[in-house]
C-alpha positions in Angstrom: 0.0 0.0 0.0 1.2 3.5 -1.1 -0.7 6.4 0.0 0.2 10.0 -0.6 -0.9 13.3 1.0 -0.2 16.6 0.2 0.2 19.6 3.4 0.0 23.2 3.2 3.5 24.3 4.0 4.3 24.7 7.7 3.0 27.7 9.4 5.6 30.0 11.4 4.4 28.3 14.5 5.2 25.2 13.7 1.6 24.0 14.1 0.3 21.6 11.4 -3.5 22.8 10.1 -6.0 21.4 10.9 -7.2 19.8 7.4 -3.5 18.8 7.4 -3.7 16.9 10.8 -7.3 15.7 9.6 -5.2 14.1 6.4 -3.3 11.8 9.2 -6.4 10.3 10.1 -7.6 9.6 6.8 -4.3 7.6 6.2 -5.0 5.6 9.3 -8.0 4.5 8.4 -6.9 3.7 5.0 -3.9 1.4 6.7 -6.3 -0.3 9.3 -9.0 -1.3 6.2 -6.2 -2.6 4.2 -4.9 -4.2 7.0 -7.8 -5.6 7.7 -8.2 -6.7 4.0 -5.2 -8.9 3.8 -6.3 -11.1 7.0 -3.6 -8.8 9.3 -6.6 -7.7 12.0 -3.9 -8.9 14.9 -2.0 -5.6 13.9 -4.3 -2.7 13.1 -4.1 -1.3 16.9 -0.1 -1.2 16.5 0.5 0.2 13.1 -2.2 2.6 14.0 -0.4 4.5 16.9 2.8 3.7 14.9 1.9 5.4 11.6 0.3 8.2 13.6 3.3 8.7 15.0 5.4 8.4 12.2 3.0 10.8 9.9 2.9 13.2 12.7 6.3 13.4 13.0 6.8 14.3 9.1 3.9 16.7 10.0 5.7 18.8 12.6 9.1 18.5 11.8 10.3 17.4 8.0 9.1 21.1 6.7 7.4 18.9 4.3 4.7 19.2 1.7 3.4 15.7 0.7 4.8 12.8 2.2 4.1 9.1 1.8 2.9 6.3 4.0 4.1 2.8 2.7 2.7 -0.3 4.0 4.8 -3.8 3.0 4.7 -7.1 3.9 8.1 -9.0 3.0 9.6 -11.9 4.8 7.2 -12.2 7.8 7.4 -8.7 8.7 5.3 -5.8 7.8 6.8 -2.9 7.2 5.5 1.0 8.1 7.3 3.5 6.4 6.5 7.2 6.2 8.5 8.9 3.7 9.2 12.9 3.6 12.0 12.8 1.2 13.3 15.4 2.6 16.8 15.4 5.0 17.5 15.0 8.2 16.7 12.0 10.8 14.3 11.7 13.2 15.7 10.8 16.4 14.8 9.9 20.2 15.1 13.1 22.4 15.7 12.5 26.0 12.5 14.6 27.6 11.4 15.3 31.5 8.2 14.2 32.8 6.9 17.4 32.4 7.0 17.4 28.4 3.8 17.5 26.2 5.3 16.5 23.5 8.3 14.4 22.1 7.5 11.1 23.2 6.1 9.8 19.4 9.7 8.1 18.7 9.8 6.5 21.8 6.1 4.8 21.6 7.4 3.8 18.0 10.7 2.2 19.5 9.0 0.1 22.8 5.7 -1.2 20.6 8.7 -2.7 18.0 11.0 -4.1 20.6 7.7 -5.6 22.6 6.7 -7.4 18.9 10.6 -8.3 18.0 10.4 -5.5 15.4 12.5 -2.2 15.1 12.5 0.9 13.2 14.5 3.6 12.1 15.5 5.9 9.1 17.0 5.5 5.9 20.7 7.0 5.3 19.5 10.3 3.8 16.5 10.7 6.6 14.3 10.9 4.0 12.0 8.0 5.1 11.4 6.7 9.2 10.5 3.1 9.5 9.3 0.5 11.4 9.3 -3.0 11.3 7.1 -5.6 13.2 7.0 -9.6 12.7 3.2 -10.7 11.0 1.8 -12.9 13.7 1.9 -16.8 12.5 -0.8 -18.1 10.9 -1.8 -14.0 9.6 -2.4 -14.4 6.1 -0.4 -12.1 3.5 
């Protein structure tokens, strides 16, 4: 599954619009009905809260205008990948308890290591990833 969105460019506040954050949404419910589609029900709740993550994340901080979410399944594992093509690499920021914000990578990171999955970026930081094992016996 490819699906593309385009966003207006980012606002001086760094605040994504609302039709923009609105577009996230639509994306999730595109992934869970494919999902859903190809027999992988046991994983719509993850890659839900993972591509939410991952979208939002292009949303607020790739400076972006349409970006890409990629859905794969390939050697037992389904793959989420949002892609920006644009540079830089999202990384894990250490944050105190009194942050609202900031702790998207870090969901991302503990729902792939509780699934024997992972994630990360591509070399350029043009696309963030994760990766989570399809559950035996989940058809493809």
């Amino acid at each position: 599954m490819n699906e593309r969105i385009v966003v207006a460019p980012r606002r001086s506040d760094g605040r994504p619009r609302s039709r923009d954050a609105a577009r996230v949404g639509v994306l999730r419910r595109i992934a869970a009905a494919k999902l859903k589609h190809h027999g992988l029900d046991m994983l719509i709740n993850d890659v839900l809260l993972i591509s939410s993550e991952l979208l939002t994340n292009a949303l607020l901080h790739s400076g972006t205008t349409e970006f890409t979410l990629n859905l794969t399944v390939r050697s037992g594992c389904l793959r989420i990948a949002v892609i920006d093509d644009m540079p830089g690499r999202a990384e894990l920021r250490e944050i105190d308890n009194e942050a609202e914000t900031g702790r998207g990578l870090r969901l991302v990171e503990v729902l792939a290591e509780q699934s024997g999955g992972t994630w990360g970026t591509s070399e350029d930081g043009a696309a963030t990833w994760c990766s989570l094992p399809v559950p035996t016996g989940q058809r493809q």
